[in-house]
N, C-alpha and C positions, 0 to 999 in steps of 0.2 A: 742593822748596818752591814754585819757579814753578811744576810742574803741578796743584797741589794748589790754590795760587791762581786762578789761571787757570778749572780747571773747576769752584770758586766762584763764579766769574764767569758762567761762560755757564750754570751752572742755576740763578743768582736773573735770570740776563735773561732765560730759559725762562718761571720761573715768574712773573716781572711780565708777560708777551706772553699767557701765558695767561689769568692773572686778570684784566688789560685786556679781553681779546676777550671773558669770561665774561660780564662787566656788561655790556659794548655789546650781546652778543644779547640777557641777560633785561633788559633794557625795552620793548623791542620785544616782548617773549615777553609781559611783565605783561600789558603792555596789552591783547592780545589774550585771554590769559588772562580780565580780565575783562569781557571783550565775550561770551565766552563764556559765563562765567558766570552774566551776565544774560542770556542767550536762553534757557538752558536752565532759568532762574527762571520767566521767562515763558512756556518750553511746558509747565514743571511745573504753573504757575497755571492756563492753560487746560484741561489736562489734567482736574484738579483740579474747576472749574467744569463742565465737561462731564461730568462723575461725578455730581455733586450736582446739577444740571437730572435726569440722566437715574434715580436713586434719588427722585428728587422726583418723576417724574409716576409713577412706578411705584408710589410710597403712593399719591399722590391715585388714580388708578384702582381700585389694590386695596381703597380704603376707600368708594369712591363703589359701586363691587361689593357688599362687602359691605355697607352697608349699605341697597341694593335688594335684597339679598336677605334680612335681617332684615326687612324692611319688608311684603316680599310673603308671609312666614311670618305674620305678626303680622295681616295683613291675611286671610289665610287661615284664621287661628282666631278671628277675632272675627266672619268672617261666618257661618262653618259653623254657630254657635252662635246664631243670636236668639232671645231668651225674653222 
């Protein structure tokens, strides 16, 4: 009967030393957790930006293109032709 008590004893003082030590690391751990979080928000958004600048001058180019080269077809059949 006392050994049966006894190592009731020493595996709920286990499990409170454990569960103790648990919380004391994650707040430490949160914290950082989100420190984390938001860096990796903010190289996401840069990321992100950087994408859309560089898809942006790539229309404007491809549209400023084409359309000098509509322009100089268009210019090219209305001179070929004076009546």
């Amino acid at each position: 009967m006392k050994i049966h008590r006894l190592s009731a004893i020493v595996l709920a003082g286990t499990m409170l030393c454990g569960t103790a030590s648990a919380f004391a690391q994650n707040d430490s751990g949160t914290k950082q957790d989100m420190k984390n979080a938001g860096s990796e928000t903010k190289y996401a958004a840069k990321d992100t930006g950087r994408g859309v600048k560089q898809g942006t001058k790539k229309v404007y180019h491809k549209t400023k293109r084409g359309t000098h080269k509509v322009a100089h077809k268009v210019s090219d059949k209305t001179s070929s032709n004076p009546q």
